[in-house]
C-alpha positions as CSV (number, residue, x, y, z in Angstrom):
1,X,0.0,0.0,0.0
2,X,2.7,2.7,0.8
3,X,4.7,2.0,-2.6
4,X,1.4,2.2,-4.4
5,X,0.6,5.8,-2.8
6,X,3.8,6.7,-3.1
7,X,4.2,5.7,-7.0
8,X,0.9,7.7,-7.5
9,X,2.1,10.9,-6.0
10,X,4.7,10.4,-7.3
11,X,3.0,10.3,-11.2
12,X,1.1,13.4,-10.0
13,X,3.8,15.6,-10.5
14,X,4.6,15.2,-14.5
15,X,0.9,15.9,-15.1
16,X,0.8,19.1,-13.0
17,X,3.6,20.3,-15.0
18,X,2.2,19.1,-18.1
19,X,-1.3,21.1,-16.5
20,X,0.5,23.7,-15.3
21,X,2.5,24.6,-18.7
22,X,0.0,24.3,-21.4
23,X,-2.6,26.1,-19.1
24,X,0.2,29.1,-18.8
25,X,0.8,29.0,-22.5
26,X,-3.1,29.3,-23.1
27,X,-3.3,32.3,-20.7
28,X,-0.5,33.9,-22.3
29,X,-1.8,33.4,-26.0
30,X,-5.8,34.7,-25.1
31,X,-6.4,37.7,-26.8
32,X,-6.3,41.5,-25.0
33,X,-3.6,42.9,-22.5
34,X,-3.9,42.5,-19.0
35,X,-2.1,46.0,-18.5
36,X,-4.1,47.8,-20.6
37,X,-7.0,45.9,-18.7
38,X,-6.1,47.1,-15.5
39,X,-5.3,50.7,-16.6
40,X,-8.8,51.1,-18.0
41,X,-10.2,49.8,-15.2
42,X,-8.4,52.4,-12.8
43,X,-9.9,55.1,-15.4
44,X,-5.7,55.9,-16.5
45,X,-5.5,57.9,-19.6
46,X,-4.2,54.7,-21.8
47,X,-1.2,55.5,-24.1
48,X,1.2,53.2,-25.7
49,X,4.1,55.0,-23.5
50,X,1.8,54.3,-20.2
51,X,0.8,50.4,-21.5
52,X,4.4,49.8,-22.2
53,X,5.4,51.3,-18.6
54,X,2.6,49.1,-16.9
55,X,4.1,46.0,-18.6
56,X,7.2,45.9,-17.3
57,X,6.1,46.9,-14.1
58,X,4.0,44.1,-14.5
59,X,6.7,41.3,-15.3
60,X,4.6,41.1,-18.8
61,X,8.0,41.8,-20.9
62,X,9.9,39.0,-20.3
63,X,9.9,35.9,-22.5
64,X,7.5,33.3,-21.9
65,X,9.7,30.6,-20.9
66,X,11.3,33.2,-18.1
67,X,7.9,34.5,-16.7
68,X,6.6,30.6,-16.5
69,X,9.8,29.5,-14.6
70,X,9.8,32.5,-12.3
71,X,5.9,31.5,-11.8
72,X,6.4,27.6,-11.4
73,X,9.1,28.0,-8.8
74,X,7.3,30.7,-6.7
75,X,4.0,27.8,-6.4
76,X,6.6,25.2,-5.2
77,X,7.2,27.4,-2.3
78,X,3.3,28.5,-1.9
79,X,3.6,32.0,-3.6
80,X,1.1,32.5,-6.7
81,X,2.2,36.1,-7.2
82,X,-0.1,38.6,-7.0
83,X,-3.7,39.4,-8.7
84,X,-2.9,41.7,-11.5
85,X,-6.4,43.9,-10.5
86,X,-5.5,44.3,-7.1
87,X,-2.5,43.7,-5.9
88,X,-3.4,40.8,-2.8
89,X,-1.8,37.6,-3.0
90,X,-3.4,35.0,-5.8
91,X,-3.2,32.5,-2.8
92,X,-5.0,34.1,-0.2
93,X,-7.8,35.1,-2.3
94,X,-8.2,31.6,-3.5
95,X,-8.5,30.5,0.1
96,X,-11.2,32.0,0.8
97,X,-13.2,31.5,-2.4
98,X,-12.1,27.9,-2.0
99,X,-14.1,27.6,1.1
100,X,-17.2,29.0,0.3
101,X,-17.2,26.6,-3.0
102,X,-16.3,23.8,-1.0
103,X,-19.1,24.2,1.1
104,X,-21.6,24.8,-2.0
105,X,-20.0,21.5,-3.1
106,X,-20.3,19.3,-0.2
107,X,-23.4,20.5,0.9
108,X,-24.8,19.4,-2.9
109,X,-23.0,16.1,-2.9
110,X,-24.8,15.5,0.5
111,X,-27.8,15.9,0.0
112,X,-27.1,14.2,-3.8
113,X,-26.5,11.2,-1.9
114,X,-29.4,11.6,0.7
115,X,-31.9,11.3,-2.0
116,X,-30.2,9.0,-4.6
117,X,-29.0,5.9,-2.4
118,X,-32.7,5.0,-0.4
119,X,-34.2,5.7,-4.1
120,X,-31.8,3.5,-5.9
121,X,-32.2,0.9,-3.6
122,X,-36.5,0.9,-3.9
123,X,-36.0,0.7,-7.4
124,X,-33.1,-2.1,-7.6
125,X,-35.3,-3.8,-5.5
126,X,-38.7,-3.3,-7.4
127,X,-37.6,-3.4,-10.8
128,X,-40.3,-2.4,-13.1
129,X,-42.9,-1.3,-10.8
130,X,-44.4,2.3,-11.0
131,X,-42.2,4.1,-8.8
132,X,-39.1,2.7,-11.1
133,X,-40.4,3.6,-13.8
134,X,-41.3,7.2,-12.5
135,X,-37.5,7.5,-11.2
136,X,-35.7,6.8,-14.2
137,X,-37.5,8.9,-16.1
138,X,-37.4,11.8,-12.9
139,X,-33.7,10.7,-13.3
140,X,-33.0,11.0,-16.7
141,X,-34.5,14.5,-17.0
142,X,-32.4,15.8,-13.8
143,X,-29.7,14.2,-15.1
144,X,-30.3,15.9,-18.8
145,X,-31.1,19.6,-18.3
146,X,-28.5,21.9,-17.3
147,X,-27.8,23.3,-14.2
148,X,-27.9,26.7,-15.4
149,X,-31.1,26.4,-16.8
150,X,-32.0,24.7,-12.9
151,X,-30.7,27.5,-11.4
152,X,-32.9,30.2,-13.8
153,X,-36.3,28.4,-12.9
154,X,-35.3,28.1,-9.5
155,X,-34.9,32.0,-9.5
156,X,-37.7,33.0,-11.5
157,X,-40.2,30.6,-9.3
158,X,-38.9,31.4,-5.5
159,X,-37.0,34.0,-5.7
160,X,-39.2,36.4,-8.3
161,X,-42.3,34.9,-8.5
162,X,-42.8,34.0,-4.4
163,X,-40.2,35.9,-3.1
164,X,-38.8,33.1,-0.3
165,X,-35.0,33.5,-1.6
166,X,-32.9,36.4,-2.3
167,X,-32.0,36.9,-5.6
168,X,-28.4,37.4,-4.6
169,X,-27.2,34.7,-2.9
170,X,-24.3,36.5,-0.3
171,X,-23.0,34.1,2.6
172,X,-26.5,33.8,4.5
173,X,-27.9,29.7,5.0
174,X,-31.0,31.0,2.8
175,X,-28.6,32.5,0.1
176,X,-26.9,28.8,-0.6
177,X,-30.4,26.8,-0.8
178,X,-30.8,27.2,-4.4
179,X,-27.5,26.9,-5.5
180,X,-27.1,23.7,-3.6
181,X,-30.7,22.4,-5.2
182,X,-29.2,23.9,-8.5
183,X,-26.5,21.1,-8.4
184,X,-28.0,18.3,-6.8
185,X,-30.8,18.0,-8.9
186,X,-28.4,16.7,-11.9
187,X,-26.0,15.1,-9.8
188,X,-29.0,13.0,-8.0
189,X,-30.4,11.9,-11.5
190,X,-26.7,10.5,-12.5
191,X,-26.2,9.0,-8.9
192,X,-29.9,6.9,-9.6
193,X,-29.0,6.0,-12.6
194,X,-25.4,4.6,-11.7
195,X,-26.4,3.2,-8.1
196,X,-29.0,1.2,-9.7
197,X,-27.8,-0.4,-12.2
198,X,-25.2,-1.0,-9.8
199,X,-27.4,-2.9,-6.9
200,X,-29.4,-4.8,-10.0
201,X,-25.8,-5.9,-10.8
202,X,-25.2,-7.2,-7.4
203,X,-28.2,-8.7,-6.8
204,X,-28.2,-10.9,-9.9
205,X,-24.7,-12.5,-8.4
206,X,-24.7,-15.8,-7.5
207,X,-24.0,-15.6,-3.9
208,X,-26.8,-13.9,-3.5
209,X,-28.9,-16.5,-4.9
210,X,-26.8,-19.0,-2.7
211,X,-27.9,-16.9,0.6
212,X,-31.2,-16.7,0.0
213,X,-31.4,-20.4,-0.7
214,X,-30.0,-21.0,3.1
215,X,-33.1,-19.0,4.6
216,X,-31.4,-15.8,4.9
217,X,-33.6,-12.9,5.5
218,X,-33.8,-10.3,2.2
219,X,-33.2,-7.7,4.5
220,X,-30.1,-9.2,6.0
221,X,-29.1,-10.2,2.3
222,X,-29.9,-6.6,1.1
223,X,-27.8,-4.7,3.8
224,X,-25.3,-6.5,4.6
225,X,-23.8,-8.1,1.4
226,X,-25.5,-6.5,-1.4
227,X,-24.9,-2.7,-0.9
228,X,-21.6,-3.7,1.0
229,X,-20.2,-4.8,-2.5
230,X,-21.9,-2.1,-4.0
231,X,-20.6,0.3,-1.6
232,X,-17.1,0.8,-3.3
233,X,-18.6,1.5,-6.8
234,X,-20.4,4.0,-5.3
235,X,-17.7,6.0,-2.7
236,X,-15.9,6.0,-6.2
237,X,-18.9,7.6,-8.4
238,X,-19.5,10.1,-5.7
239,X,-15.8,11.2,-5.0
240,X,-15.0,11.9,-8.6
241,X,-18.2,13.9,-8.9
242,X,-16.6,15.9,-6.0
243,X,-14.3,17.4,-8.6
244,X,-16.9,17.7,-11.4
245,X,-18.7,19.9,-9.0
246,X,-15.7,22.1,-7.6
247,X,-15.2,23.3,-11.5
248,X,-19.5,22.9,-12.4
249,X,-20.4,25.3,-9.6
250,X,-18.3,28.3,-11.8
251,X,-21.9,28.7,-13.6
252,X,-23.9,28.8,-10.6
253,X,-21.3,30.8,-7.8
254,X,-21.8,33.4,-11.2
255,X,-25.3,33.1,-11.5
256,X,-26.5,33.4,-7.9
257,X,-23.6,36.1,-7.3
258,X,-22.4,33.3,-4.5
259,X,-18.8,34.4,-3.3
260,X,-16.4,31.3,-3.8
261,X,-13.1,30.4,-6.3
262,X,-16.0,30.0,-8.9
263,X,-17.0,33.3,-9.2
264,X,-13.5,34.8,-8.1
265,X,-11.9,32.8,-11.1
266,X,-15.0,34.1,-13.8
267,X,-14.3,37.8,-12.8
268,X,-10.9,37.3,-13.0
269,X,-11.1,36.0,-16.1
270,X,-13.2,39.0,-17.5
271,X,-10.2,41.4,-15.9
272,X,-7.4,39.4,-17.6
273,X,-6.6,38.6,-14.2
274,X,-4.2,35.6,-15.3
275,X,-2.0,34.7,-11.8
276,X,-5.9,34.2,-10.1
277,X,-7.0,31.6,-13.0
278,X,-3.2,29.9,-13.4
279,X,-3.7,29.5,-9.3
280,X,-7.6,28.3,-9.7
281,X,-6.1,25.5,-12.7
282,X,-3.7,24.9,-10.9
283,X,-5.6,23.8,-7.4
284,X,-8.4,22.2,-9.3
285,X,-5.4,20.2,-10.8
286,X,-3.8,19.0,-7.5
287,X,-7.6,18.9,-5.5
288,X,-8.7,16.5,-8.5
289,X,-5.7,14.1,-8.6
290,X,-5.3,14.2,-5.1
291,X,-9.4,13.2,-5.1
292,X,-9.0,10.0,-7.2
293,X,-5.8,9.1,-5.0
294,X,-7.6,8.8,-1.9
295,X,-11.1,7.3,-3.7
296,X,-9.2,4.6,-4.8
297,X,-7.2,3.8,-1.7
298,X,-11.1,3.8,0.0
299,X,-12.3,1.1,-2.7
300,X,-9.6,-0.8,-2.2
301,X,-9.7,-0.8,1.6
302,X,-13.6,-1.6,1.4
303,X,-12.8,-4.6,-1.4
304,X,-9.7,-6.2,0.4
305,X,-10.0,-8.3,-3.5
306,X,-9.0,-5.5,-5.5
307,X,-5.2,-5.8,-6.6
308,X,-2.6,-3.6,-5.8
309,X,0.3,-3.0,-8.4
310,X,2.8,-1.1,-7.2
């Protein structure tokens, strides 16, 4: 187990540089200059003598290759520079952002898996009946429309129409309802989907047929072999949907005006703010790897069977 971890953080590292580099060389080739950005936006009579001025000031004159090396050594040590619209440190703006999407994030994942695991369990275990049936279709519709267009109904109906939610979300418990419901909603509809077919899977194992043979009860048979096996599959389904919602929730943090790395990375990206969205690639990078690292080392501690090469 410790030479497997260790060989995967290990193989983390060439693809954050890989991540790191190209993502760099995409910021660097986007169209518009960040200092004439930033001197229109601190109302500076712009003039090619000023913009030139504000570049070097800025670093912006150097080669790539010189800029990117000076960048990539600075994260080893923690330092992300410094936004190019304000001045604070990349890092401790992301911080906070960072925990205000996180807890957009788990809050949707949790209450993703609230509704999705009794429900794909009733209809694994009543296959065909009515309220199958009205599930996967419920389930396929969640799981088809987008969660932008979620979070516009959702507006339109309780926050315009009956007025229970503000329309700007802020950092109050009613302000994150309807961005949470925004996200779960598609993320419940895939979770169904994949936990059932999942449990049908187990259940049409032979063991199972073997226990029930011996008298056991289908309760006993359900709980505690069933999902047991199924369990792994599905710690794995929901921790890589923990990354797909870190980078999904961009959309709705924008829409809902909600104040995490989402929406700090969008308006950065509107202000050419590149060191903000190198350091927001370059987290959801490590937060995504280092996700899939430590959801496989829980299926394979759940399902002692699974091998290990290391």
């Amino acid at each position: 187990m410790k030479k497997y971890v260790i060989k995967r953080l290990i193989s983390l590292i060439p693809l954050l540089l890989i991540l790191s580099f190209f993502s760099f060389l995409l910021l660097d080739m986007a169209p518009g200059d960040p200092a004439e950005k930033k001197l229109a936006a601190q109302g500076v009579a712009v003039t090619k003598e000023v913009i030139e001025a504000e570049r070097i000031r800025m670093g912006l004159d150097r080669p790539f290759l010189t800029r990117y090396f000076a960048w990539l050594f600075g994260a080893l040590r923690g330092d992300l520079g410094v936004s190019y619209k304000d001045g604070f440190p990349v890092m401790g703006k992301l911080m906070d952002g960072l925990g205000k999407t996180c807890q957009l994030a788990v809050s949707s994942l949790v209450l993703s898996l609230l509704v999705s695991i009794p429900v794909s369990v009733i209809c694994a275990v009543r296959q065909d009946s009515l309220f199958d049936n009205v599930f996967r279709i419920l389930s396929f519709a969640g799981n088809s429309v987008p969660n932008f267009l979620i979070s516009v109904l959702l507006m339109f109906v309780f926050c315009i129409r009956m007025k229970i939610f503000p329309v700007i979300a802020g950092d109050s418990f009613s302000g994150l309802f309807l961005p949470v419901i925004s996200l779960a909603i598609p993320m419940t509809g895939r979770f169904i989907r994949q936990f059932r077919a999942e449990i049908i899977s187990q259940l049409e194992q032979d063991f199972v047929t073997g226990i029930r043979a011996r008298g056991v009860r289908e309760t006993v048979v359900l709980f505690r072999n069933v999902l047991y096996n199924a369990l792994g599959h599905m710690i794995t389904i929901a921790g890589l949907s923990i990354g797909t919602l870190m980078g999904g929730s961009v959309v709705i943090e924008t829409i809902f005006r909600w104040s995490g790395i989402g929406k700090l990375v969008m308006d950065s990206i509107t202000a050419r703010d590149y060191p903000v969205v190198q350091g927001f690639v370059l987290i959801m990078g490590v937060m995504y790897l280092v996700i899939g690292l430590v959801t496989d080392l829980i299926f394979v501690t759940l399902d002692p069977r699974t091998e290990i090469t290391s």
